[in-house]
Each structure stands twice: as C-alpha cells, then as structure tokens.
N, C-alpha and C positions, 0 to 999 in steps of 0.2 A: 542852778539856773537863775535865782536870785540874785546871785553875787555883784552882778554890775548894779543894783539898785541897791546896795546895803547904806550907803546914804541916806537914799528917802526915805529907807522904811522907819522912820521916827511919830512921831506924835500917836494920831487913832489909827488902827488900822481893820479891814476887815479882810482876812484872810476866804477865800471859795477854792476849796480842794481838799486832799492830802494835807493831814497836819503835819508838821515840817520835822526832821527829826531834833533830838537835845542838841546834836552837836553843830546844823545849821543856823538853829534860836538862839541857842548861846551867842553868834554872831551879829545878832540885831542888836539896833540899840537897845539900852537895860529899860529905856523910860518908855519906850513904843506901846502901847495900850492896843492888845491884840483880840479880836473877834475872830472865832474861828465858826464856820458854817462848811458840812460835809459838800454840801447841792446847792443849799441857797434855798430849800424849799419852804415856804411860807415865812421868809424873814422879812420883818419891816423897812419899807423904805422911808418911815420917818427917821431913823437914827444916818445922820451921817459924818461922814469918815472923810480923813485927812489922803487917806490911797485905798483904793481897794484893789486885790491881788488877787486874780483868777487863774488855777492853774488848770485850765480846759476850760471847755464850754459847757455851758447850759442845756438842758436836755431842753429840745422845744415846746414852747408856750402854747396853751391856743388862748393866747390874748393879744392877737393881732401885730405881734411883734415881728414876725415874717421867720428867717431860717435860724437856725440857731445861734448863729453866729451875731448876726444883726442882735436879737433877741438880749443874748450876752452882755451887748455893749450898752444895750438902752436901759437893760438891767442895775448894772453896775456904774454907768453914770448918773441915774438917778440915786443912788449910795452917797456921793462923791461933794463934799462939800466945794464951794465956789476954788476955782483953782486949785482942786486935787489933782491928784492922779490916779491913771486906771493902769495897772500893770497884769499883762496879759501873756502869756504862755501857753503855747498851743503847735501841736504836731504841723508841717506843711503838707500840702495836696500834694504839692508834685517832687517832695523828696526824691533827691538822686537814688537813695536804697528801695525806695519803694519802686522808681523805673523798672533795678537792673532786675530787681524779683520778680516783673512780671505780675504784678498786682494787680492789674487792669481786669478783674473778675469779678461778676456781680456776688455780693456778699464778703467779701473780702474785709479782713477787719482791718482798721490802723489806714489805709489807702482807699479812696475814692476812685470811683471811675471815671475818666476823662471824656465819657460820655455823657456824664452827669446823673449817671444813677447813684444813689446815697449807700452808703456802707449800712451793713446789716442791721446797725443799732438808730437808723435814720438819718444818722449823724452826715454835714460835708463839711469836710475840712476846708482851712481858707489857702489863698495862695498869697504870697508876698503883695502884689498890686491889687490883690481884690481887699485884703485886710487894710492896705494902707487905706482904700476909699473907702471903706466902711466907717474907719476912725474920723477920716476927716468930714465925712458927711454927718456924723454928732458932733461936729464943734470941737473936734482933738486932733488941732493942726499939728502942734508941737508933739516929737516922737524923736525917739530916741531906744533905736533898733538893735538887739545883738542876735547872734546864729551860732549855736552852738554846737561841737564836735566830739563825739561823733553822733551822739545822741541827746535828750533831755534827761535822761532816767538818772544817767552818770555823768557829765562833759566833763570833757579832759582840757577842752578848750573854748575860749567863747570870743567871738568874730564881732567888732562893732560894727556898724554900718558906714563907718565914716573910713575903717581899714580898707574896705575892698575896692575904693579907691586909688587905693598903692601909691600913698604918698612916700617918698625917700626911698624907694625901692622897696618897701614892705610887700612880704610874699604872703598871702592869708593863704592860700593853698596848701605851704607847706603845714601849717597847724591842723588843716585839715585832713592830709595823708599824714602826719605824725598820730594822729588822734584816733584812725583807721586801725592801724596797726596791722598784723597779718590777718588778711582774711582767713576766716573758720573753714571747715571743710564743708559747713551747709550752704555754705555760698557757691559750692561746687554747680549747681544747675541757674545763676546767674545769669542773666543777656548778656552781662558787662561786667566787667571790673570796677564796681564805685574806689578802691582806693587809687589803683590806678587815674583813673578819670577825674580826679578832681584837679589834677593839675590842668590839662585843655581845659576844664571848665574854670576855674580861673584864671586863666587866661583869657578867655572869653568873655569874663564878665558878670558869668551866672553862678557863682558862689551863692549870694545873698536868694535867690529865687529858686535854688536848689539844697538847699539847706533843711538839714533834720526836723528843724522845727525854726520857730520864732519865740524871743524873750522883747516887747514894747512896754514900754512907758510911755504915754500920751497921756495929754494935759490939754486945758483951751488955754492956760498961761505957758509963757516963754519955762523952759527946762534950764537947769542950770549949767553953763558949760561944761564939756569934758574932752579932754586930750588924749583920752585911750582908745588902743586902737585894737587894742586884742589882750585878754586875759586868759593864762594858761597855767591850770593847776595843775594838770599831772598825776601820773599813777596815785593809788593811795598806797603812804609809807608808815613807818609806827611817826605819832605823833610831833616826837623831836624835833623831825628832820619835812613833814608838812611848810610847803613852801609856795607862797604866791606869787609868780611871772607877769609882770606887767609892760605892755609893751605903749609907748607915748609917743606923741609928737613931744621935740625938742627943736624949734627953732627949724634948720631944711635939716634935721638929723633925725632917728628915734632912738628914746632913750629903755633899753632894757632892764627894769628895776626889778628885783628879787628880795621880797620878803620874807621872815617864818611866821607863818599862822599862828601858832604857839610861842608868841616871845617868853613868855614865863616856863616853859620847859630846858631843859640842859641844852646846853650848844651840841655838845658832842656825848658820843657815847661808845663806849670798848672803844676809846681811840681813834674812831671815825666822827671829822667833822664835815659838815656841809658852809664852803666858804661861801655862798650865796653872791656869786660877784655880778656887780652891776654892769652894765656896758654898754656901746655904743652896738646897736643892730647893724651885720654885717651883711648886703645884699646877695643873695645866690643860692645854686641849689645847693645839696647838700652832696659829699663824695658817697655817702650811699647810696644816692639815691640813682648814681651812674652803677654801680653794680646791678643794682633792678634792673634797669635798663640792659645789661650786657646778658645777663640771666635769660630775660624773657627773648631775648634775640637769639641768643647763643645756645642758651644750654649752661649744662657744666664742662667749663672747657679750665684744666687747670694751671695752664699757659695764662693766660688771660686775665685769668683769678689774681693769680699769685704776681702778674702786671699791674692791675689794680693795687693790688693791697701795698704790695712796693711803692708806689706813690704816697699812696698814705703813708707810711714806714718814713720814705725822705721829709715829710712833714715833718714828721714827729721829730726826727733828729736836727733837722732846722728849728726846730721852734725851742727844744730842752736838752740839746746834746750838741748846739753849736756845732751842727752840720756832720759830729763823727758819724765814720763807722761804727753802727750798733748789733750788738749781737744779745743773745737769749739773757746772759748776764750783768749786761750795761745797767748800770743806775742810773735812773732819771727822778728829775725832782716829783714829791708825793701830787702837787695839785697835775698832773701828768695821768692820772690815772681814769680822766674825763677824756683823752684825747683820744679819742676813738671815731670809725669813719661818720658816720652820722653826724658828730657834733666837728665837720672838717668840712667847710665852708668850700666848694670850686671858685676857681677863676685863677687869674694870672697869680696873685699873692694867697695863695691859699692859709686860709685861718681858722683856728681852733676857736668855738665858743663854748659856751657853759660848761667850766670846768667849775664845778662845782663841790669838788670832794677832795677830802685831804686824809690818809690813810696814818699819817702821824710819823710813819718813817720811811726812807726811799723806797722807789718801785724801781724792780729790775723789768728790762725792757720784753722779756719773757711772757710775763706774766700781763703785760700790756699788747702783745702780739695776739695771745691765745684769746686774751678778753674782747680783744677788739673784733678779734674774724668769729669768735662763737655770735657774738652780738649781732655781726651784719649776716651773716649764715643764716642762721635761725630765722631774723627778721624779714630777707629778703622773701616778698612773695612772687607767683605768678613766673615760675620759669621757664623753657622755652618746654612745650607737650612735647611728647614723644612715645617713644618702645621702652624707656627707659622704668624701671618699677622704684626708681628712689637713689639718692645717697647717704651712706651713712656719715654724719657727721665727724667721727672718729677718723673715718679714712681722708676725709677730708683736710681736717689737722695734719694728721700724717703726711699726706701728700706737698700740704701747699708752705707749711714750717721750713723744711729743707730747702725748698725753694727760695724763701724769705731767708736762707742763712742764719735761719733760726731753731735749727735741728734739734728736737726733746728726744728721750728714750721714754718710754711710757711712767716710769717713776717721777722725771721730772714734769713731763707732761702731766700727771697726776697732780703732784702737788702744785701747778699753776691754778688748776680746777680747783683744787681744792681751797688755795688762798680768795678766787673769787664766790668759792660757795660762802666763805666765812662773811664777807662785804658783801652780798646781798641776803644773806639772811639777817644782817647788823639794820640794813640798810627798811628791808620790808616786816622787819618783828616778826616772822617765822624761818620756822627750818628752811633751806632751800641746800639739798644735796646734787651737784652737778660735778659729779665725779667719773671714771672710766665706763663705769660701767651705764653712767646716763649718757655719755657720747654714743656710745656703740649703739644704742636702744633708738637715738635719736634720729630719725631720715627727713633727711628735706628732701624736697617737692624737684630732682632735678629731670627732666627727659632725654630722652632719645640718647645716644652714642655721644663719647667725649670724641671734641673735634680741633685740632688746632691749626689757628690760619683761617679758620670760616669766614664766610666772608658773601651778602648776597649774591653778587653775580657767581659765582662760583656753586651756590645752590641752587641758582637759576639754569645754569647750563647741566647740574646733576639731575635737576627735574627734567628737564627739557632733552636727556637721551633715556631717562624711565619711561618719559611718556613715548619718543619712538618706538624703545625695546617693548612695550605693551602692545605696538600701533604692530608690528612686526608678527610678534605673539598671537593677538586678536586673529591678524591675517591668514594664518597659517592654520591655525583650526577653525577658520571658518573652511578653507584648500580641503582640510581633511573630509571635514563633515559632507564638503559637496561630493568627494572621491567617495564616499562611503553609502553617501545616497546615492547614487550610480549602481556602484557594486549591488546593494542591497534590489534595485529595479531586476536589474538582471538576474538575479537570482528567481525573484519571482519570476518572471517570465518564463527560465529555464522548468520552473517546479510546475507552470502548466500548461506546459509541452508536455514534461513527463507526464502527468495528470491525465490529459489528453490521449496519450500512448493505448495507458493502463486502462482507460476506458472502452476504446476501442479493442486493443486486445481481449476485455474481459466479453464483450459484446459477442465478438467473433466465436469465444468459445461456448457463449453459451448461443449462439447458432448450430454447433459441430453439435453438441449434447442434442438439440433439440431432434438433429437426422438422426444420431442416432439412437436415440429411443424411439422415433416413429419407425426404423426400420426394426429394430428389434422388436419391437408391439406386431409386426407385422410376419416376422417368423416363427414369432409366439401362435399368433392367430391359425395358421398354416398347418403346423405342429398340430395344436389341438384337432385339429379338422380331420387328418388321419389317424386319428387314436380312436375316429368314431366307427370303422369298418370291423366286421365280424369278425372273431377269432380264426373261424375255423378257414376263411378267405383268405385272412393273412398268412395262415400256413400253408396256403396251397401258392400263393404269389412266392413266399420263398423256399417251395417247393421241400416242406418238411411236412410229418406225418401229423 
C-alpha cells in the first residue's frame, strides 16, 4: 500500500500501525530514520517528523478532537514538521464489497452503516469526499490519492487518482476486474457481482469512491510531480521473476514500463526467462473478457466456445505463424507462450500484450491451445444459472480441441498439462500438478442445458409459450377442482336423504314394537286373570271329573 510513496519515505519518519514486514523495509530508503508506534498511545508531540504514516485510525479521544477520524488527522499533523507529509491508509465507508455483502447491519465489523450507526468498535469509516474535506479543512490541500485492487491487506494493483480520468484511453476498470479474479464460492449469497460491476462503475466514474480503501499523501506544501497512472504488482512469484508494472503518461500516449524488484537475482531460471517488455498501452477490453460475457448470457454452449476461441487461434497465427494454417504441432516462436485470450486486446487490429515469458526453445501450438482455454475456463466467472450441476473441465478440452483442429488423444493431451505444470511451478516456486487426473476433478460453474444458436428473442418466445402452457395448466385444475366440488355437494346431500330414510324408518319401527308389546302386556294380563278360577270349576266348564 506504501509503494506509491517509496519516494517520500526518506529522512524522519513515524510509522502508526502494523510494523511493516523485512521484505517491504527493505524497500525504503536505507537512510529513512523510522519511529515505530503500535496506537500512538501516550506518544509525544514534541518530537517532530519529516512524514508520518498512519495505517488506520485512531481509536477516539476524549480530548475534544471530535470522530476519529478528525481526531487522526489533528493527531498526526501536530507530529509533522513544517511542510511534511501525513500519509494515510484507511478502509472506505462505502466499498463496492462491502455494498454487494449487505453489510448494512448494525454491529457489523469492516462496514459502517449508511444510517450512520458506528461499527461495533465505535469506529466510522470515512468516504472519498468526506476525507478529502477533512484533510483540506487542516491546512492539507496538496494530495495525492491511490485505490487499491482488490484490497489493502494484499494489492494486486494500485489506481492513481489522476488515472480514472482515462487520459489516452487508459481502462482503470480493467485492473480492477483483473485484480478480482474469480469470485470465491462465499460470495455465493452476494446482492451483486463486485467483479462483474466494476466495469459499469467505471465507466461511470465511481471507481475512486467505491474503491477497497484509500492510500493519501497530503501536505500544506505543493507534492512533487508524478506521471503515474496506475501500478500493478501482481501475483506473488519466487523472487527471480517479482516484477513492477508501471503505467505513465507519455506525451497523448501511455507508456507501459516493467521492472524486476529484485535486479540482483538471476534473470532466468530452469530455462524460463521473464522478458519484461515495455510498451506502448493498447486501448480495449480484453478477448476474455468477451467470453464472460457470452458465459453469463449463454451458458456452456460449445459452438460458440470453440467460435470464440477460433478468433483467438486466427490471432495467434497472424501475429507468429504469418497467418498459416496451425495445427496441435505447429511451432511457434517461445515469447508466444503469453499469447493467450486475456492478454489479446479486441477491436478491429487485434493485439497481443504482456508477453512476458520466454521458455528457451519453441512452443508447439498444442501446448498453447490447451494453456490458453485451461486459463480462460477456469478463470471465467458467473456463467449463465441453471439445472445444470457443473462442467467438467476435461470434457471440455475434449470437446472444444477437435473443434479447434487441434485433436489430442489423452497421452498427448497429458503431456501438454504436463509441460505447463513444469512453467508454473518454475514460475511460482512450488509444486503445481495439473495433470489428467486434475482436469477430470476440476468443474466449472456452467448451467442449465447446452444450446446452440441461442439467442434472446428465441428465449423470449420459449418463455413466453411456458408461461401459456402453465396459464393452460393452472386452468384446467382449477375446471377440475370446481367439477369435484360439485360431485362432492351432491354426495352429501344424497348421504342425508339417505340419513333421513333411515331415520324415519327406524321411527316407524320402533312405533310397531311399541303396539306390539302393549298388546301383548295385554294378553298377558287376560291370561293371568283366568288362572284365578277354582279347580274344581274348571273341570266342570270342560266338563271332566
């Protein structure tokens, strides 16, 4: 985050933060006289300093200094000998990562609330326009602004304030989606796409105000000129091959300058050098960045792919094969081994930049086919959602090679992997094995059903008879349901009628019962009545002895 100030940091200095590592100090001047302070807490303001460098804020005072931020500055310019500098690093409020995560939670750490509730530790972050008045309301007109990519922790890339601009056609956007890289899968519950979205937003303008954080140097004296417009370190490699991207104004041109951090290390090593070539900045997006695009629209569609990648292919043989026909075993010259989609400029003249790498003896066009589609595969994010549960990379090769007229059988397809496994582990000082069995293993992100010929209107009129055939559907069981509540009324009704029957019937017969047992009681009664007459009477009534 330093790196654009390694100039200044000469004479006294007072460092407020994180003590910096060996390998960053080592990069200061050797004569710079360093004060290191964890907080700041109880350090004299009689001792003062040629710069002081704050890497955060200040917890707050209660000595009238107001929010922490304010506080910071009043702090550390009272450090600051007449015409120092205050160089200051510090997270932004309104980070695009912070947006897309939905951070807007009270207590939420790293993001403030847009409501103005303070994060958990009391702390509010500042924003681009609020810091800038902060500085100039202490008497620190003079600034001299960078925005770093993707974050402060590591930048891959750092954005002057004077780039976003876009003087000669300079794209700060692209550094900042090169610098994104593929989103993680924890980004899966996202609002937004930040790698996506940094393109609209610069184009828009809001780079600088939606940026990871802020790197300022402000002074009350004039700052010393400077012509850069963006600095881009890049992955970390072994030491060797560590390499500084410098991007300038040149006159209405910019100049792309490439140094190695380490000049006293070997140029080259196992036979790979890094030609570091300088060049003039070529305006445009990049041909990968049109595969994203066809991805997130399309899907995996392997027509279209293998359309793509074909253009790119014609490049390559325009630019190192003098336009032949090239096939799996074509040799092409070694710095060719950079020409891959990403570093293949669009537009009417399509051009190859940062070729960077020389492999010591020729490259067959094989091994440049396979490198190039593993590279934009892998890298491509955000393709179109679907039913789809993944692609495997392997079949992907498979598929889209033949197409390309670049037909491997898995032996030779192997050994392309495996020559590039050899150049990136040369390349990054460890093992890196990307052999058959890491394809097969490997699935990118594709969805839904392959489709060729897609095309919106044509998914517009396939939604648009779903949504009839459902309108159809819908109708039809609601037809039923009415038919069926019907049916079901009348059932009940029939059940009490019958109900009704059974009632009455049972009525009736317990009327019959009731006559007949009062007649029967009553012949009963009868009965007994003559059983009471004398014996001897009843045998003379039936006239026995």
């Amino acid at each position: 985050m330093l790196h654009p100030f390694l100039p200044w940091l000469t004479g006294s200095l007072l460092l407020v933060g994180p003590r910096p590592d060996a390998g960053s100090r080592a990069r200061w001047a050797p004569t710079a006289a360093v004060v290191h302070t964890a907080d700041g807490a109880d350090f004299p303001a009689s001792t003062r300093f040629d710069a002081v460098v704050l890497l955060g804020l200040l917890s707050r005072r209660d000595d009238g200094g107001g929010c922490a931020l304010d506080a910071t500055i009043a702090w550390a310019q009272e450090r600051l000998r007449t015409g120092g500098r205050l160089i200051l690093v510090v997270d932004n409020a309104l980070s695009l990562h912070g947006l897309a995560s939905g951070s807007e939670t009270a207590g939420e750490r790293g993001f403030p609330s847009l409501e103005g509730r303070p994060r958990s530790d009391g702390a509010r972050l500042p924003t681009r326009a609020g810091l800038k008045r902060s500085l100039g309301a202490r008497g620190l007109v003079h600034q001299d602004w960078w925005f770093p990519f993707p974050d402060q922790g590591r930048p891959l890339s750092l954005v002057a304030e004077r780039g976003l601009a876009r003087p000669g056609g300079f794209d700060p956007g692209m550094l900042a989606i090169g610098a994104a890289g593929p989103e993680p899968a924890a980004c899966a519950g996202a609002l937004f796409s930040p790698r996506r979205a940094w393109g609209p937003v610069a184009d828009l303008g809001l780079t600088g105000d939606l940026a990871p954080a802020f790197a300022v140097a402000a002074s009350e004296a004039p700052l010393p000129p400077d012509d850069r417009l963006a600095i881009h370190l890049g992955l970390r490699r072994r030491p060797e091959f560590e390499r500084l991207v410098t991007f300038a104004e040149a006159g209405s041109r910019i100049a792309v300058r490439r140094a190695r951090v380490n000049p006293d290390l070997p140029a080259a090593v196992a036979g790979v050098t890094n030609l570091l070539p300088s060049e003039t900045y070529a305006p445009g997006s990049l041909w990968s960045a049109d595969l994203e695009a066809r991805l997130a629209r399309e899907g995996w569609c392997p027509d279209a792919v293998a359309a793509w990648a074909g253009t790119w292919l014609e490049a390559v043989s325009r630019c190192f094969a003098a336009g032949a026909r090239m096939g799996p075993d074509t040799l092409l010259p070694a710095r060719a081994l950079d020409a891959i989609p990403k570093n293949l400029v669009s537009g009417t003249n399509r051009t190859f930049i940062d070729l960077e790498w020389d492999l010591g003896v020729p490259l067959d066009a094989g091994h440049l086919a396979v490198r190039g589609l593993v590279n934009a595969l892998t890298d491509a994010p955000d393709w179109r959602p679907g039913g789809g549960s993944g692609l495997i990379l392997l079949d992907a090769l498979r598929t889209l090679l033949p197409r390309l007229g670049y037909a491997l059988d898995d032996a030779q397809l192997a050994d392309r992997l495996a020559r590039e496994s050899r150049f990136q582990s040369i390349v990054s000082d460890r093992v890196i094995e990307r052999g058959l069995g890491w394809a097969a293993a490997t699935r990118l992100p594709a969805g839904g059903p392959a489709r060729s010929g897609a095309n919106p209107r044509a998914a517009l009129v396939e939604a648009s008879a779903e949504i009839a055939r459902l309108r159809e559907e819908n109708a039809a069981l609601r037809a039923a349901r009415t038919a069926d509540a019907a049916a079901h009324a009348d059932t009940e009704r029939e059940s009490a009628r019958r109900t009704d029957r059974v009632i009455a019937y049972a009525a009736e017969l317990h009327r019959a019962r009731d006559h007949l047992q009062n007649t029967l009681d009553a012949r009963r009664a009868s009965s007994a009545y003559g059983r009471r007459l004398p014996l001897r009477l009843l045998r003379l009534l039936r006239g026995t002895p």
